[in-house]
TORTIKE-618666 format. One record per residue: residue number from 1; residue in three letters; y, z, x of N, C-alpha, C in turn. Coordinates in pm, 1 decimal. Layout:
// residues N
<rec num="NUM" residu="ALA" n_Y="Y" n_Z="Z" n_X="X" ca_Y="Y" ca_Z="Z" ca_X="X" c_Y="Y" c_Z="Z" c_X="X"/>
...
END
This chain:
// residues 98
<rec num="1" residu="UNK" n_Y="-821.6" n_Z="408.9" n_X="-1251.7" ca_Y="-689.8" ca_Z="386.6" ca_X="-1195.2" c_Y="-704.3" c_Z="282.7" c_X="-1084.6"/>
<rec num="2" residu="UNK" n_Y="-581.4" n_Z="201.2" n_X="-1083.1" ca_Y="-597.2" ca_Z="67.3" ca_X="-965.0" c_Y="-464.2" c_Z="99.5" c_X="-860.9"/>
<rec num="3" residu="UNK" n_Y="-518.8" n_Z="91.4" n_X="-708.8" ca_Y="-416.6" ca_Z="92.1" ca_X="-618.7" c_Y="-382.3" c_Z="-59.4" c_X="-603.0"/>
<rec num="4" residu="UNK" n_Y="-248.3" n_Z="-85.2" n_X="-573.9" ca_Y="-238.4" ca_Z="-204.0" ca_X="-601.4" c_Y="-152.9" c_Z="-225.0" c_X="-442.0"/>
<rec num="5" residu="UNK" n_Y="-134.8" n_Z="-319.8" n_X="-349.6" ca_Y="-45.0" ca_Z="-334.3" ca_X="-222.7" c_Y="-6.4" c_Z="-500.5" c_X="-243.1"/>
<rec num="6" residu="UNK" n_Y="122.0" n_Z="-504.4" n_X="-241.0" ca_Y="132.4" ca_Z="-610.8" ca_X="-279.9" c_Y="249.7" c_Z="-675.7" c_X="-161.3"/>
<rec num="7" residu="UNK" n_Y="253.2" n_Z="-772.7" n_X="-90.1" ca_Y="336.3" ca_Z="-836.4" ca_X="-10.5" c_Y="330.3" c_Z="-976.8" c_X="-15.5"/>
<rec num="8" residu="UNK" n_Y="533.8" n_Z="-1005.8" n_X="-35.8" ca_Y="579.3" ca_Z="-1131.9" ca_X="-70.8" c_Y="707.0" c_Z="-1142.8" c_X="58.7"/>
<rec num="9" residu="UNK" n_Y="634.6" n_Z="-1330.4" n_X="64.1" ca_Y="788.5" ca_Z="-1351.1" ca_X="194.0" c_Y="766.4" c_Z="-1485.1" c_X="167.5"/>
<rec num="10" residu="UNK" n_Y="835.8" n_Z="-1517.7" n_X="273.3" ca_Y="827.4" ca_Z="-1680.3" ca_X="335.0" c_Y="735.6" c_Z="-1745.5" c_X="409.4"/>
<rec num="11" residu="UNK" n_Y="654.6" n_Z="-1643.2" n_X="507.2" ca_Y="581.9" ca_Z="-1674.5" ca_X="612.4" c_Y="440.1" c_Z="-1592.4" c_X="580.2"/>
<rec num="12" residu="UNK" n_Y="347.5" n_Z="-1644.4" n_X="608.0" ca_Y="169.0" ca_Z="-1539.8" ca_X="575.3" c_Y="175.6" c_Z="-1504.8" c_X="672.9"/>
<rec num="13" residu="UNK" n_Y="72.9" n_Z="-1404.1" n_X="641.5" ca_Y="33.0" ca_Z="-1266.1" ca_X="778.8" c_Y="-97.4" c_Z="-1328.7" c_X="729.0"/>
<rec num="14" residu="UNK" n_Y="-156.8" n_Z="-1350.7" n_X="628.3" ca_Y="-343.8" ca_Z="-1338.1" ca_X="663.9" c_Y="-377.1" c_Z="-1197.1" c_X="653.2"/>
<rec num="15" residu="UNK" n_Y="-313.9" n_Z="-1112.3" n_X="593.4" ca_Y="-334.3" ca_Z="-979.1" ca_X="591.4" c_Y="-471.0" c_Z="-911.5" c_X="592.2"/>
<rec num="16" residu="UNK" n_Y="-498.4" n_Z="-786.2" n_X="708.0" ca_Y="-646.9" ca_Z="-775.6" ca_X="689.2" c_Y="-672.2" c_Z="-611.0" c_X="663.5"/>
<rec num="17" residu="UNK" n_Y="-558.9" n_Z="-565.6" n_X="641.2" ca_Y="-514.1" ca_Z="-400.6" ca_X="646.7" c_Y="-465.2" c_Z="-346.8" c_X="628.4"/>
<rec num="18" residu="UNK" n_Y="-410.0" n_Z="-253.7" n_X="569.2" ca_Y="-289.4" ca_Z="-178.3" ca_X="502.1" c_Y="-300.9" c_Z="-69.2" c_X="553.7"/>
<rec num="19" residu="UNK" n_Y="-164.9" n_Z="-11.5" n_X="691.1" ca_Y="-183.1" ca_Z="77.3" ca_X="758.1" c_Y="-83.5" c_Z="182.9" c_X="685.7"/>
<rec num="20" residu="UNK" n_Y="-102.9" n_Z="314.3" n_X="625.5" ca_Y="18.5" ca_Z="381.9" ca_X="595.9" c_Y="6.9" c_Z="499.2" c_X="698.3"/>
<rec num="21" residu="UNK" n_Y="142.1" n_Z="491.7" n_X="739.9" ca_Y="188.7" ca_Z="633.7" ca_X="813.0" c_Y="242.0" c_Z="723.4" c_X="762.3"/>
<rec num="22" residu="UNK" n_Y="178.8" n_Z="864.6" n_X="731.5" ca_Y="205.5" ca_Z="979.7" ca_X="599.5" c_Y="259.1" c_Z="1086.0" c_X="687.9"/>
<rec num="23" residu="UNK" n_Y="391.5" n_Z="1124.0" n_X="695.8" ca_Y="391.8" ca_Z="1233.6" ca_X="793.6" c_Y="341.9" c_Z="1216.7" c_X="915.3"/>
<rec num="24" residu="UNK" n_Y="322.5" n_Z="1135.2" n_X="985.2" ca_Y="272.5" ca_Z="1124.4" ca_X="1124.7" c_Y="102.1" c_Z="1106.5" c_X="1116.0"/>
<rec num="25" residu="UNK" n_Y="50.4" n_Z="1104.5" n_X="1010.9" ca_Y="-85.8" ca_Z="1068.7" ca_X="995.7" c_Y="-125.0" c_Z="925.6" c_X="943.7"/>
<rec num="26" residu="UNK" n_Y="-239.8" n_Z="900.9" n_X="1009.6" ca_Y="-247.3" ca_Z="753.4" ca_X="981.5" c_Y="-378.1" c_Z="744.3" c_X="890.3"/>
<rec num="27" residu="UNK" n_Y="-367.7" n_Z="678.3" n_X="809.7" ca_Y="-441.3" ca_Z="600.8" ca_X="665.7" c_Y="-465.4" c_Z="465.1" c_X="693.7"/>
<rec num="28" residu="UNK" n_Y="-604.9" n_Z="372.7" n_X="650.1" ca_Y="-627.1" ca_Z="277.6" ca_X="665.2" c_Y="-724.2" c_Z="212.4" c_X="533.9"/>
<rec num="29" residu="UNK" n_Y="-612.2" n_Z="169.1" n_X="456.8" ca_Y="-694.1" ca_Z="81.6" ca_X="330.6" c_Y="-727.0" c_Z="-95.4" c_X="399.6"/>
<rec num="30" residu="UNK" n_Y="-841.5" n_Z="-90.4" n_X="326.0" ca_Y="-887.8" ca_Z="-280.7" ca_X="383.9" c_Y="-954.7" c_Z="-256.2" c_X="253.1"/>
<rec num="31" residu="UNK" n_Y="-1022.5" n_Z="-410.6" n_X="235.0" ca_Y="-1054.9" ca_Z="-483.9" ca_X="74.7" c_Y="-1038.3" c_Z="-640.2" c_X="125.5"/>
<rec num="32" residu="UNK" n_Y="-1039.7" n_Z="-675.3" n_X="-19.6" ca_Y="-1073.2" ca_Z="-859.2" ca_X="6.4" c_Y="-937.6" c_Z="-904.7" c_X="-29.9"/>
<rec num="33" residu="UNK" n_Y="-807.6" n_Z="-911.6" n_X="22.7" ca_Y="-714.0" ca_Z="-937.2" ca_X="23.3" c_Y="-712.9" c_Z="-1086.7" c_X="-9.1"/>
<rec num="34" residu="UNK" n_Y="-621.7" n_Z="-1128.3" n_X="-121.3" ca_Y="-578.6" ca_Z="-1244.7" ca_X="-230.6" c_Y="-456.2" c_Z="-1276.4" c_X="-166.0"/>
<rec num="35" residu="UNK" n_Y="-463.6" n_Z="-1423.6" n_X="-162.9" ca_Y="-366.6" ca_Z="-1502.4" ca_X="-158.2" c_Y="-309.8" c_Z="-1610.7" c_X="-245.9"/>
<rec num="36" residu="UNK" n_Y="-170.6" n_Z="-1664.4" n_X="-240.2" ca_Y="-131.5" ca_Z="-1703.7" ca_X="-319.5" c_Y="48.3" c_Z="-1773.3" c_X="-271.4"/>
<rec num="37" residu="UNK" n_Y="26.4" n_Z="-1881.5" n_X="-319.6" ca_Y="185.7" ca_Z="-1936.6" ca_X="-303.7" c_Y="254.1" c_Z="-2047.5" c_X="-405.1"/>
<rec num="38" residu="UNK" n_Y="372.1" n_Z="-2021.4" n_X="-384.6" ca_Y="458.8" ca_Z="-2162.4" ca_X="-468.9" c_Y="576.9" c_Z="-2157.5" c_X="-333.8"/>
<rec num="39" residu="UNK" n_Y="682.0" n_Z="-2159.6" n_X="-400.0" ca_Y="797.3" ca_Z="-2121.5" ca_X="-340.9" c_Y="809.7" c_Z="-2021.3" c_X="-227.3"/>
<rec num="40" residu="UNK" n_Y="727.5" n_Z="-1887.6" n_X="-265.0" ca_Y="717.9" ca_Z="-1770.9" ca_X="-219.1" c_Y="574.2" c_Z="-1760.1" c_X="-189.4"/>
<rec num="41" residu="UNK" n_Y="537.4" n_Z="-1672.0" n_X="-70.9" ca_Y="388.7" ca_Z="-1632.0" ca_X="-36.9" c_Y="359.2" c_Z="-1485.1" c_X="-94.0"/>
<rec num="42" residu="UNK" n_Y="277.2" n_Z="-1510.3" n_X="-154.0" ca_Y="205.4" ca_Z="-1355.4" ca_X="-146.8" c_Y="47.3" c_Z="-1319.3" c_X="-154.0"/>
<rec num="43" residu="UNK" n_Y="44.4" n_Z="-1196.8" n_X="-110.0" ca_Y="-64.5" ca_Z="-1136.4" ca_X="-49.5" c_Y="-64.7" c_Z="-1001.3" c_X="-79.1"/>
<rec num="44" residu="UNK" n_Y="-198.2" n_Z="-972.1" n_X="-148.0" ca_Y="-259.0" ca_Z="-849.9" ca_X="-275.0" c_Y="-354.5" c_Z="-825.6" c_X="-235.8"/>
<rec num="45" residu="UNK" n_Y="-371.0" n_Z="-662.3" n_X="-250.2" ca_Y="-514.6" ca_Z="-586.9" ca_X="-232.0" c_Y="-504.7" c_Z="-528.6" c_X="-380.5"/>
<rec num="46" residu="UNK" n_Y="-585.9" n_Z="-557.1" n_X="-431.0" ca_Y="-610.1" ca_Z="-438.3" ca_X="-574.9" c_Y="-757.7" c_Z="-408.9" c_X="-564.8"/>
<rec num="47" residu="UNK" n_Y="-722.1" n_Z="-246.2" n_X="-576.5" ca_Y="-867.5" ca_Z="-165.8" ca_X="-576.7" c_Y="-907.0" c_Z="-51.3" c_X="-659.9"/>
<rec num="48" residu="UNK" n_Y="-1007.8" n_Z="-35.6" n_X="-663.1" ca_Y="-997.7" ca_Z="61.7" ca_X="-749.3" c_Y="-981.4" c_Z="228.4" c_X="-721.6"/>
<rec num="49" residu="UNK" n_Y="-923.0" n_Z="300.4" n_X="-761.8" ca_Y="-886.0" ca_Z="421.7" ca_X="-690.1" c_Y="-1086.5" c_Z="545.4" c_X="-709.2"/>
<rec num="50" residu="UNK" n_Y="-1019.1" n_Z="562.0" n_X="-550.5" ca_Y="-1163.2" ca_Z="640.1" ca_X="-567.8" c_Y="-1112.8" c_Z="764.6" c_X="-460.2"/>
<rec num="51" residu="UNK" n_Y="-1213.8" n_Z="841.3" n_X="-462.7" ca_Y="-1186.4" ca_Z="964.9" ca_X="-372.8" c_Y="-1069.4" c_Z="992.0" c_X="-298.3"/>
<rec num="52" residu="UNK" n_Y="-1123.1" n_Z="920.4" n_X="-160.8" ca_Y="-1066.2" ca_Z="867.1" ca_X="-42.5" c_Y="-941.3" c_Z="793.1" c_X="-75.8"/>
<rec num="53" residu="UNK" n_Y="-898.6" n_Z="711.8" n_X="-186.8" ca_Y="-753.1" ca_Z="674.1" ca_X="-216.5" c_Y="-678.0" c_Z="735.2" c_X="-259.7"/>
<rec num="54" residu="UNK" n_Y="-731.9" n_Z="827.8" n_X="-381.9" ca_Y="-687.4" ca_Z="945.5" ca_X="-466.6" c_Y="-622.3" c_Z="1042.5" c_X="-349.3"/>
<rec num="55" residu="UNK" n_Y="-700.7" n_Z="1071.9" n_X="-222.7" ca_Y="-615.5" ca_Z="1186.4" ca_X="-136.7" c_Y="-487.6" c_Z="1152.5" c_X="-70.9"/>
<rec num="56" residu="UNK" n_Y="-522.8" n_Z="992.1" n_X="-17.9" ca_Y="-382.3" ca_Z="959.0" ca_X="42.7" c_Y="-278.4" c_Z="961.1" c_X="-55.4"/>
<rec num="57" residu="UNK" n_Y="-324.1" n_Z="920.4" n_X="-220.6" ca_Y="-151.5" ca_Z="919.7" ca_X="-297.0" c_Y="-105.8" c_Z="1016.8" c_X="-302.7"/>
<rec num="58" residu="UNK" n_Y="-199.1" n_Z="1128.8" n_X="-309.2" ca_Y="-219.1" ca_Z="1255.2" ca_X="-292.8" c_Y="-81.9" c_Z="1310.0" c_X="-186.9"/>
<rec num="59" residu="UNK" n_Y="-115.7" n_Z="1292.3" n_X="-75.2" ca_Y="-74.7" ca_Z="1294.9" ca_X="39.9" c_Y="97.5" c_Z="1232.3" c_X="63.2"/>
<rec num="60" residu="UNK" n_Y="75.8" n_Z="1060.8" n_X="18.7" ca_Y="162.7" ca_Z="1019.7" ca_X="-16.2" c_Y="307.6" c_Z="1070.3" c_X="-63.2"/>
<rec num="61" residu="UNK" n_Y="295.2" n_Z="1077.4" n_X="-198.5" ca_Y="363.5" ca_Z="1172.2" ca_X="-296.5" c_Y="466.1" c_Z="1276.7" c_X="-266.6"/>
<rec num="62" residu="UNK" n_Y="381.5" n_Z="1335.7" n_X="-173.8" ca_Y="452.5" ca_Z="1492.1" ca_X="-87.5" c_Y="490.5" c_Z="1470.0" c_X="7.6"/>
<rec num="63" residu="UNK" n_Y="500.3" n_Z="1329.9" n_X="47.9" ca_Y="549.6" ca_Z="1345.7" ca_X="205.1" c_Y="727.1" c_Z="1343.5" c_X="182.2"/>
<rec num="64" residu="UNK" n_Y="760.9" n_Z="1381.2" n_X="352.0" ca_Y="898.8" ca_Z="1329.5" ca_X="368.1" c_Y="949.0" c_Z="1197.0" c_X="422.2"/>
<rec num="65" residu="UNK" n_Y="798.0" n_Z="1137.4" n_X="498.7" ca_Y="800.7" ca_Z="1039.5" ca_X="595.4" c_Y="697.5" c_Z="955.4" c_X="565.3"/>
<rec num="66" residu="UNK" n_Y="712.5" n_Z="804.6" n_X="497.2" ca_Y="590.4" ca_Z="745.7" ca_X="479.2" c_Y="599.8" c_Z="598.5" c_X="506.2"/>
<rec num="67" residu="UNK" n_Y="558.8" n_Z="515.9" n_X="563.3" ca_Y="610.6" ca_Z="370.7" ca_X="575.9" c_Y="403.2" c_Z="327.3" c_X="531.8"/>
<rec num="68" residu="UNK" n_Y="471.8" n_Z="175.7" n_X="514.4" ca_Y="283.3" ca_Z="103.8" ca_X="530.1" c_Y="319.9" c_Z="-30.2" c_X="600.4"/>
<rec num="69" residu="UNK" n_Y="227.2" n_Z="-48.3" n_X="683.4" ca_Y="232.3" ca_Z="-189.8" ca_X="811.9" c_Y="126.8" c_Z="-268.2" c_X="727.7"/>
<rec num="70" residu="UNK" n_Y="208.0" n_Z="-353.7" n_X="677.4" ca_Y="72.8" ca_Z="-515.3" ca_X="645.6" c_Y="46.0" c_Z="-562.6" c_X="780.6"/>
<rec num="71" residu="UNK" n_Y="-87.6" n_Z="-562.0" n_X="814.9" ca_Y="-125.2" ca_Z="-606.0" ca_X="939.8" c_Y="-197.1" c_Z="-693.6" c_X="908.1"/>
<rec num="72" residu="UNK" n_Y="-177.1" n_Z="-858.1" n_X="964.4" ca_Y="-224.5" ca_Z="-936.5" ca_X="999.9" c_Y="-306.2" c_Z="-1005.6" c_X="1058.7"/>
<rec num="73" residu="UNK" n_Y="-340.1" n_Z="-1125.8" n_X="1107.1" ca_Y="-406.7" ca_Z="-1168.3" ca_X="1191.1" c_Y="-378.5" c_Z="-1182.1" c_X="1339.7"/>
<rec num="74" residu="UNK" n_Y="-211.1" n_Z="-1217.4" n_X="1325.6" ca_Y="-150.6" ca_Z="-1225.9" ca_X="1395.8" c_Y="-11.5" c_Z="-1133.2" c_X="1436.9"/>
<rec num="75" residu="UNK" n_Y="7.9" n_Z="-1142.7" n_X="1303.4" ca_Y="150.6" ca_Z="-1020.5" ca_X="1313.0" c_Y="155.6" c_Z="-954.2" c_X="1184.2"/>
<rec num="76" residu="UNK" n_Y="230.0" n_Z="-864.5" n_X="1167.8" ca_Y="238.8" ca_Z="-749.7" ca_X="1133.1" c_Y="362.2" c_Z="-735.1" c_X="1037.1"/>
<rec num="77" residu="UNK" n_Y="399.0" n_Z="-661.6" n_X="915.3" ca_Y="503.3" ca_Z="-625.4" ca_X="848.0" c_Y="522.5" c_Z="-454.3" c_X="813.4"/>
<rec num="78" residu="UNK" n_Y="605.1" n_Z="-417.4" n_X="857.1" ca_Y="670.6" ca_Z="-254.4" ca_X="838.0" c_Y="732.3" c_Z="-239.6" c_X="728.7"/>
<rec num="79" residu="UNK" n_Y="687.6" n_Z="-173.6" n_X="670.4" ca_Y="804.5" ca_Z="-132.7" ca_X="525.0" c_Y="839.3" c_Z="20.0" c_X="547.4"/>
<rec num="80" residu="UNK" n_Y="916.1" n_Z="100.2" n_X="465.4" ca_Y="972.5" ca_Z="259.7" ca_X="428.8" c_Y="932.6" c_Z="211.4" c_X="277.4"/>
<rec num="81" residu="UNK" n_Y="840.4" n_Z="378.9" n_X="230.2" ca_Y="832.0" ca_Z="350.6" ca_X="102.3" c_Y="944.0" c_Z="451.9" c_X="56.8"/>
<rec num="82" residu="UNK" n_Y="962.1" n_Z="389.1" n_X="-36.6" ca_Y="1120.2" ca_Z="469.8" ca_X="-99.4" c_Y="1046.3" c_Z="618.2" c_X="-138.8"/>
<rec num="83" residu="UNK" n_Y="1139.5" n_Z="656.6" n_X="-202.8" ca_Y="1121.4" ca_Z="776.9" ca_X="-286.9" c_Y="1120.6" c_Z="786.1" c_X="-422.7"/>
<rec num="84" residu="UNK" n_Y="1196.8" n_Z="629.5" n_X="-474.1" ca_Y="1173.5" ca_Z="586.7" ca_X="-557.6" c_Y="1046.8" c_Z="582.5" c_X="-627.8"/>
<rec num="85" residu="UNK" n_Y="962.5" n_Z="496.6" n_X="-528.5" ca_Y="824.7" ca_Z="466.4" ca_X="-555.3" c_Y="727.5" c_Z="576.0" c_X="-542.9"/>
<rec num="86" residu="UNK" n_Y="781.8" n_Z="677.8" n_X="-458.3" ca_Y="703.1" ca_Z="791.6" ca_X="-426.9" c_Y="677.0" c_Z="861.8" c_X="-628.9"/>
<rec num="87" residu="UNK" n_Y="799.2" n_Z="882.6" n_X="-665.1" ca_Y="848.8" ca_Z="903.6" ca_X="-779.2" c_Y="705.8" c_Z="871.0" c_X="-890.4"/>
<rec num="88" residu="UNK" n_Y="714.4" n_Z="729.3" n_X="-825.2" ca_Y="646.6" ca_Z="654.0" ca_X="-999.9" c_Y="504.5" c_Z="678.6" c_X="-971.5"/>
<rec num="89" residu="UNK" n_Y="440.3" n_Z="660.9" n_X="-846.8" ca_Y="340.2" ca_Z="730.3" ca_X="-794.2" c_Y="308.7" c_Z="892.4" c_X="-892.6"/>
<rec num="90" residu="UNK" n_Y="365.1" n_Z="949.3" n_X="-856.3" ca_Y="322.2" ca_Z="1093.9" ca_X="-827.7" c_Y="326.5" c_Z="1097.8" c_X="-1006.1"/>
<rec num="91" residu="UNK" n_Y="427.5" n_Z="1024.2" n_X="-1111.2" ca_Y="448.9" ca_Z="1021.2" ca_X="-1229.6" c_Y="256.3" c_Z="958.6" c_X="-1292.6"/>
<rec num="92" residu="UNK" n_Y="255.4" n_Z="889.4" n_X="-1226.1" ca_Y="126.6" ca_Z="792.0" ca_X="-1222.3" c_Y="-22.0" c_Z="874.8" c_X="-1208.7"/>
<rec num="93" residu="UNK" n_Y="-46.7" n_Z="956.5" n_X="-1081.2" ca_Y="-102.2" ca_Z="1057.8" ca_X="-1087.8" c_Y="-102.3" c_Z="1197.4" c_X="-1178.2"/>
<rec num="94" residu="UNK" n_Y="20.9" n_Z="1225.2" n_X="-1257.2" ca_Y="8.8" ca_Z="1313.7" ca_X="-1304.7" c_Y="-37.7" c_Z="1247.0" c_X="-1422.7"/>
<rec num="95" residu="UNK" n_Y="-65.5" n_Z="1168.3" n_X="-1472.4" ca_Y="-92.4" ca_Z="1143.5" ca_X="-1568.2" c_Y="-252.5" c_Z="1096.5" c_X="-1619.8"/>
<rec num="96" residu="UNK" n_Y="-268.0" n_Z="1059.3" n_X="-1426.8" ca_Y="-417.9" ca_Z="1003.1" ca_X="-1432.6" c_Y="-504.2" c_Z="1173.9" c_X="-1454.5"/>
<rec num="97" residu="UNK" n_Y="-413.2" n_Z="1281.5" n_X="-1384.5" ca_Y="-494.9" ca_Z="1428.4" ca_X="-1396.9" c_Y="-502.8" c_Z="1481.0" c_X="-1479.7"/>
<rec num="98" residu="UNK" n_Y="-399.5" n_Z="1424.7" n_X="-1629.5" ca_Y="-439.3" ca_Z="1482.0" ca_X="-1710.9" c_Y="-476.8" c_Z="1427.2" c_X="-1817.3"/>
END
C-alpha cells in the first residue's frame, strides 16, 4: 500500500514535512519530496505504507479533528481533511486488511 501527500498552488513551499494534527496529537511524515510545475506547482511525498504509517491512517480514520500543515522551508500550508477523504481512507484500509 502507498501513502500518497500531494500539494498544488501557485507559489512553492520547498516542502520538507507533513505535519498531521489527529485529535490534538501530532504526527510527522518526511521522505524525499518531488517537485514539479507548468502552469500550476506541485509537490508529492509517495511512500510506502509501513507500520508507523499504517497507525496514523489508523488513527486518522477515527478521528473527529484532523488537519495536515505542508511545512516548508519557509512557510507553511494548513489544510482540514474532509470526511470525505477520511471515508476513502478507511474504505482503502479495509480493504488493504483484508
Amino acid at each position: 500500500m502507498r501513502l500518497k501527500f500531494q500539494y498544488t498552488s501557485d507559489d512553492w513551499l520547498f516542502i520538507e514535512r507533513a505535519i498531521l494534527m489527529i485529535d490534538g496529537e501530532k504526527y510527522t511524515v518526511t521522505g524525499n519530496w518531488e517537485r514539479d510545475n507548468n502552469s500550476d506547482i506541485w509537490e508529492w511525498l509517495d511512500l510506502s505504507v509501513e507500520e508507523n504509517e499504517l497507525l496514523i491512517l489508523e488513527k486518522l480514520v477515527n478521528s473527529k479533528d484532523a488537519k495536515v500543515r505542508y511545512e516548508g522551508r519557509q512557510y507553511h500550508n494548513d489544510r482540514t481533511i474532509s470526511s470525505k477523504e477520511k471515508s476513502i481512507i478507511k474504505k482503502t484500509l479495509e480493504i488493504y486488511n483484508n
